[in-house]
C-alpha positions as CSV (number, residue, x, y, z in Angstrom):
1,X,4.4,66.1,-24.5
2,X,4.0,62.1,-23.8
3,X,5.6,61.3,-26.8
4,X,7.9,58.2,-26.6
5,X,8.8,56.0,-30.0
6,X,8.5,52.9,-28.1
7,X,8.1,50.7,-24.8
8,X,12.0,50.3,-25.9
9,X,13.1,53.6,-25.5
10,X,11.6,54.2,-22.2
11,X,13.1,51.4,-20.7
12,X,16.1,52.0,-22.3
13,X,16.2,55.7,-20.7
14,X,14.7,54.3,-17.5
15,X,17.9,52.0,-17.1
16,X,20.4,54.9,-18.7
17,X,18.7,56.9,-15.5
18,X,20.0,54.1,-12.8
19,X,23.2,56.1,-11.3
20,X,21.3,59.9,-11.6
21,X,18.7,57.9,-9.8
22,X,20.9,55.9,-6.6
23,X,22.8,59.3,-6.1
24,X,19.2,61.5,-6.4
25,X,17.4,59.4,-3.6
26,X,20.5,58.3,-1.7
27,X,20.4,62.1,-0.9
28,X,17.0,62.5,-0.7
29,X,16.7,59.7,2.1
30,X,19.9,61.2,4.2
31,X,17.4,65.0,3.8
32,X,14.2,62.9,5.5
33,X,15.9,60.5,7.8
34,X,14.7,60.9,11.0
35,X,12.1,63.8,10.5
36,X,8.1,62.9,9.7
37,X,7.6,66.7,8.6
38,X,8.5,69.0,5.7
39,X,9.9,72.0,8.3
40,X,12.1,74.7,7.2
41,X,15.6,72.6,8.1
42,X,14.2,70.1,5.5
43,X,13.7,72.7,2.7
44,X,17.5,74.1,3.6
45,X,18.5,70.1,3.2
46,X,16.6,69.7,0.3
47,X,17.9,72.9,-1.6
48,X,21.1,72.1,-0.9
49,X,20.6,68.6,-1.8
50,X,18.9,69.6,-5.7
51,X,21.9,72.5,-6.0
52,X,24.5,69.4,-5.4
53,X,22.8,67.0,-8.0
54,X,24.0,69.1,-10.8
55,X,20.1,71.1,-10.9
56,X,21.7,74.3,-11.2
57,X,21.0,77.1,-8.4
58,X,18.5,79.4,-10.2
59,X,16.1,76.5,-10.9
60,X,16.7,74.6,-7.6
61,X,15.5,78.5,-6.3
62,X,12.3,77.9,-8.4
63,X,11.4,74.4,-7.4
64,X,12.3,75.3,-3.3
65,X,9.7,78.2,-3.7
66,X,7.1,76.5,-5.0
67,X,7.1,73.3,-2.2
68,X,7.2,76.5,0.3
69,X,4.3,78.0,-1.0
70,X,2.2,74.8,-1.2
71,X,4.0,73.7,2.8
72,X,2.5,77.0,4.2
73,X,-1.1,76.5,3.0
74,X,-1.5,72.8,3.8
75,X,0.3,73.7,7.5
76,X,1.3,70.2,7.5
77,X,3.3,68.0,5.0
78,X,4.7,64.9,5.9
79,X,8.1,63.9,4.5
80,X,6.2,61.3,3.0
81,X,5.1,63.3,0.8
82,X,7.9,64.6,-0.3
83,X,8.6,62.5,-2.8
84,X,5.5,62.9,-4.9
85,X,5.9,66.6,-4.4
86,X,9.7,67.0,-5.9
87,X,8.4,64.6,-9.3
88,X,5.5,67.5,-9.5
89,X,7.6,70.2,-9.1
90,X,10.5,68.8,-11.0
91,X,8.1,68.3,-14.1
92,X,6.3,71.4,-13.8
93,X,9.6,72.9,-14.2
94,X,10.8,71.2,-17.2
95,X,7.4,71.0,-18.9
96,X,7.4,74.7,-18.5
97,X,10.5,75.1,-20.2
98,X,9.5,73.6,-23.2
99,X,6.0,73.2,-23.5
100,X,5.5,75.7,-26.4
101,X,7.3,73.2,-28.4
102,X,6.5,70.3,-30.4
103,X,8.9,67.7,-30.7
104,X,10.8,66.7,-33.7
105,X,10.4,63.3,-34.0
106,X,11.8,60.7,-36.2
107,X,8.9,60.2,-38.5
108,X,9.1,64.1,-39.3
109,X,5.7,64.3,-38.5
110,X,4.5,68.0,-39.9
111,X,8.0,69.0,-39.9
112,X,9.1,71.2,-43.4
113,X,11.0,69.2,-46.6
114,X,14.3,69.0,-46.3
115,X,14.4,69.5,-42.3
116,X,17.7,71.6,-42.6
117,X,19.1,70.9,-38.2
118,X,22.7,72.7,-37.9
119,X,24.8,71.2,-34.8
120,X,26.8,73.1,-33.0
121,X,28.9,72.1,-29.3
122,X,32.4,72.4,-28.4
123,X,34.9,69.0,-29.2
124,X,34.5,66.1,-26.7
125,X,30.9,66.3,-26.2
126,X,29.6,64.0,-28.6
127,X,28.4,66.4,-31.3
128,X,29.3,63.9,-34.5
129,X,28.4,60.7,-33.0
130,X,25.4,62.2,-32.2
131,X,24.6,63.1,-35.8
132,X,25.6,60.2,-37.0
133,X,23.1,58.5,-34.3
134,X,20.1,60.6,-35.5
135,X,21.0,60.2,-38.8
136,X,20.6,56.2,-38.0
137,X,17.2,56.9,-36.2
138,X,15.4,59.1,-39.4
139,X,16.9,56.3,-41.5
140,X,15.7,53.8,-39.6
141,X,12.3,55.8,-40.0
142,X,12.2,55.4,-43.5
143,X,13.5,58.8,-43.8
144,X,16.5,60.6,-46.9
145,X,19.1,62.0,-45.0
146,X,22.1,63.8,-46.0
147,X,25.0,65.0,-44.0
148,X,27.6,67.9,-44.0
149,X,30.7,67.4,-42.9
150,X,31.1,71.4,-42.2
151,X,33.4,71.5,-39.4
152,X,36.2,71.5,-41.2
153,X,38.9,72.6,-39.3
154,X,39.7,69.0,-37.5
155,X,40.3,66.1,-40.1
156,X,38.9,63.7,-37.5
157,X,35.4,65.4,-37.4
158,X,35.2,65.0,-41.4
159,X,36.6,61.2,-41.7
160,X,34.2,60.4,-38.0
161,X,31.4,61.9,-39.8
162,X,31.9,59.9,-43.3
163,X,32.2,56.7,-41.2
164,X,29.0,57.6,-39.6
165,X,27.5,58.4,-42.6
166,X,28.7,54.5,-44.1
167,X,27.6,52.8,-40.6
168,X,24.0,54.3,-41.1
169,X,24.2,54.2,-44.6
170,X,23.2,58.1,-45.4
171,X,24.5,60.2,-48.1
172,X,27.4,62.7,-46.9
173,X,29.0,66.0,-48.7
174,X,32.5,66.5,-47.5
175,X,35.4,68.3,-49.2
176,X,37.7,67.6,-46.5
177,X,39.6,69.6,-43.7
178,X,40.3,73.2,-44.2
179,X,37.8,74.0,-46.8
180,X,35.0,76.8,-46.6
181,X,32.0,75.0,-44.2
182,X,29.4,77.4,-45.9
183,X,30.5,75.7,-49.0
184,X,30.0,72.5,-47.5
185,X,27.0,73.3,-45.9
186,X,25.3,75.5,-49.1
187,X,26.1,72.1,-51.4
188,X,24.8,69.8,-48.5
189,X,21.5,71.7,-48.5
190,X,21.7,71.5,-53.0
191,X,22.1,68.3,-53.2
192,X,19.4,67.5,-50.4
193,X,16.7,69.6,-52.7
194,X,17.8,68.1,-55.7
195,X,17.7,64.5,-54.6
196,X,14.3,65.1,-52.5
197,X,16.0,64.6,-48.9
198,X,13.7,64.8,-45.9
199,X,16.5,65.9,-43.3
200,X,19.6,67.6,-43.7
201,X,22.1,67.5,-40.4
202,X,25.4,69.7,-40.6
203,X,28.4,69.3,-38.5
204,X,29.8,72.8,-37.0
205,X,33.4,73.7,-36.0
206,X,33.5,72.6,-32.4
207,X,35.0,76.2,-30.7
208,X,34.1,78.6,-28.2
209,X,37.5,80.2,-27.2
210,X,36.7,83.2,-29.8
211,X,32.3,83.7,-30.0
212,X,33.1,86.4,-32.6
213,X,34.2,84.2,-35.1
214,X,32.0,81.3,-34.1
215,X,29.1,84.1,-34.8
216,X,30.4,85.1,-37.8
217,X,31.0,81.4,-39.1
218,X,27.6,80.3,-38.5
219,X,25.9,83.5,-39.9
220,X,27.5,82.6,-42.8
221,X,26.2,79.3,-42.8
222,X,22.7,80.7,-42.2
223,X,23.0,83.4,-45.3
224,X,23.9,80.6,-48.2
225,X,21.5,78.0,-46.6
226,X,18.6,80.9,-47.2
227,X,19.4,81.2,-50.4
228,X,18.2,78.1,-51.2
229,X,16.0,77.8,-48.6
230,X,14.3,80.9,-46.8
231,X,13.6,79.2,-43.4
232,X,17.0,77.3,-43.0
233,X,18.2,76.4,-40.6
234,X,15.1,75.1,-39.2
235,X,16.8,74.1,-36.3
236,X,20.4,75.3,-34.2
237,X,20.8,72.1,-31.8
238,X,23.5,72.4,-29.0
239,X,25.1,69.2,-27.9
240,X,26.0,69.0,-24.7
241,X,27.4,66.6,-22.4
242,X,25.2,65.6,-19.2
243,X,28.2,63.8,-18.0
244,X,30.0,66.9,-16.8
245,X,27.5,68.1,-14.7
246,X,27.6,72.2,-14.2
247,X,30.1,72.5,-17.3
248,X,27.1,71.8,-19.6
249,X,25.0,74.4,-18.2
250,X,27.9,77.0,-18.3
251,X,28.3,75.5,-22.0
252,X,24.6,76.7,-22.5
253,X,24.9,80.1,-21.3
254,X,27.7,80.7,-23.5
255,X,26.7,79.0,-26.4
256,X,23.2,80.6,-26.4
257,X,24.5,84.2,-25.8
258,X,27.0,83.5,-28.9
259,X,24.1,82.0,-31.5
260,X,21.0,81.7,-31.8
261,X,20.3,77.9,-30.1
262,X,16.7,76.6,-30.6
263,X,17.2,73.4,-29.3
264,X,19.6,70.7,-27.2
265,X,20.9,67.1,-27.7
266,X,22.6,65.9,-23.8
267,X,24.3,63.2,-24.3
268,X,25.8,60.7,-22.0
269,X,23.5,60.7,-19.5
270,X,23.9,56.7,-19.1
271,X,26.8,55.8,-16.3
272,X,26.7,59.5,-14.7
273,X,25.3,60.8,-11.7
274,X,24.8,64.2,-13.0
275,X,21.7,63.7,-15.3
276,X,20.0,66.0,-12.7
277,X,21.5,68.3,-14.9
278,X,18.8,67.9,-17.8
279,X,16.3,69.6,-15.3
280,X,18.2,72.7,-14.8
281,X,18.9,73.3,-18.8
282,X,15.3,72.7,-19.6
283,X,13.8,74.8,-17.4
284,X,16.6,77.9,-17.4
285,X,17.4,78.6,-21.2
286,X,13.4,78.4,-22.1
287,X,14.8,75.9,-24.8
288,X,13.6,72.9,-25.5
289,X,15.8,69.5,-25.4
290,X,15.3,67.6,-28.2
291,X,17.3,64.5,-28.2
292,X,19.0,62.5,-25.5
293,X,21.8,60.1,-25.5
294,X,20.8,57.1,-22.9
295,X,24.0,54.8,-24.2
296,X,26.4,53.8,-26.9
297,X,24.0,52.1,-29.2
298,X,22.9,53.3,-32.5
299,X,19.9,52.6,-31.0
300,X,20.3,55.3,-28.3
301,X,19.7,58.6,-29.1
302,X,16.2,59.1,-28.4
303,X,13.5,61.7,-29.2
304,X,13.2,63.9,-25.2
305,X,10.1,63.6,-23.4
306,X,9.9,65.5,-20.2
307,X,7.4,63.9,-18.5
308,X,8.8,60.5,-20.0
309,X,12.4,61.2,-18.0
310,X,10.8,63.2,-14.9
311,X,9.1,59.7,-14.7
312,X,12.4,57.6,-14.9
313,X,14.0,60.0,-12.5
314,X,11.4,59.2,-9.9
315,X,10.9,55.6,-10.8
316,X,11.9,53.2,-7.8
317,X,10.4,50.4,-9.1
């Protein structure tokens, strides 16, 4: 944890944060106004004040219990204090979600060669731009990345991803719409090894509608990429959209009970009140976010650090 790739991107995340933040303390004030102690009216405010910020019940539950707990041995807490309580609580519950893993950061730092990452989300939530974004950033890090334009069922998704691939000036392997994406995806991963790539990010059909198939599709994927490569993918990352709130949590459960999911990319978490969100989806799949999307930039994709947003959450500076 800690890690943030510059002063930039904090700010940058900081100010994405601004509208999560105005409707998070708004709230929080209307809970407090009028009452000097944490008392158990407060804690019913309060929980029903984290379950309407988009926190999700079962973690809401969590972070409830554990201001209870530390309320009944102190006897007295003011509501003054309750604001340097939540940001403890908050963190311990996203940092415990995802503190066994390191993060992947741009640099690649220990990570294998190629890094094979296989995206997956439904349509709408960002799931190309975002590749096309992180293919910028590794770029931009003086990494070789190639793309695979493997969801193949929607001509957009190819000819989006090719102009992502020209904008961050990366290497792509498309064969077009309607084409086999564990073809795409086996010759992505070939021609990474034979030109010495250090990441490899594959587009995925964006469907949920029928998990068999979407099971199926991406097993396949996973069978020719071993072939070359016995670890691949390294990483399945699940974009979601923080912008709708609930929706992306019930797009996790889903998701994660259809594949395999070792890590998340929320996007659009500038210009919404519902980045609350980000705290209920680290700390209830046990799966760590890797990336976040903070604005519309190339720029704005950023490595996740959950101390690093826990702090821009809280900050009222």
């Amino acid at each position: 944890m800690g890690f943030f790739s510059s002063k930039k991107d904090q700010e940058k995340l900081s100010g994405g944060m601004r509208k999560t933040r105005e409707h998070f303390f708004g709230k929080l004030a209307r809970v407090v106004a009028g009452k000097s102690r944490v008392d158990p009216d407060v804690l019913d405010e309060l929980e029903e004040m984290l379950i309407t910020s988009d926190v999700g019940v079962q973690t809401t539950v969590k972070i409830i219990e554990r201001i209870e707990a530390r309320v009944s041995k102190d006897k007295y807490m003011s509501t003054a204090e309750l604001d340097t309580i939540l940001e403890e609580e908050v963190a311990a519950q996203m940092v415990e979600g995802t503190e066994a893993h390191s993060p992947i950061t741009f640099d690649l730092q220990d990570a294998p060669k190629p890094l094979v990452l296989l995206v997956v989300g439904v349509n709408g939530v960002g799931k190309t731009t975002s590749i096309g974004k992180l293919a910028h950033r590794f770029k931009q890090a003086g990494k070789k990345v190639v793309l695979g334009a493997a969801d193949t069922f929607r001509a957009a998704a190819v000819d989006q991803l090719t102009i992502w691939s020209e904008r961050a000036q990366v290497d792509i392997v498309s064969k077009g719409m309607n084409t086999d994406p564990s073809a795409v995806a086996f010759e992505t991963l070939q021609k990474a090894l034979s030109e010495e790539a250090d990441v490899v990010l594959i587009d995925t059909a964006g469907r949920l509608h029928n998990k068999v198939n979407l099971m199926n599709e991406l097993s396949k994927i996973r069978r020719v990429l071993q072939k070359l490569v016995p670890e691949a993918p390294h990483e399945v990352l699940l974009v979601l959209d923080g912008s709708t709130g609930q929706n992306a949590l019930e797009q996790a459960k889903q998701f994660t009970a259809a594949t395999d999911v070792s890590g998340l990319v929320l996007t659009k978490l500038d210009g919404t009140a519902k980045g609350g969100v980000v705290i209920g989806i680290a700390s209830e799949f046990g799966i760590p976010v890797r990336f976040i999307g903070v604005g519309e930039g190339m720029e704005d994709l950023q490595v996740f650090d959950a101390n690093g947003f826990v702090r821009s959450l809280f900050d009222k500076g």
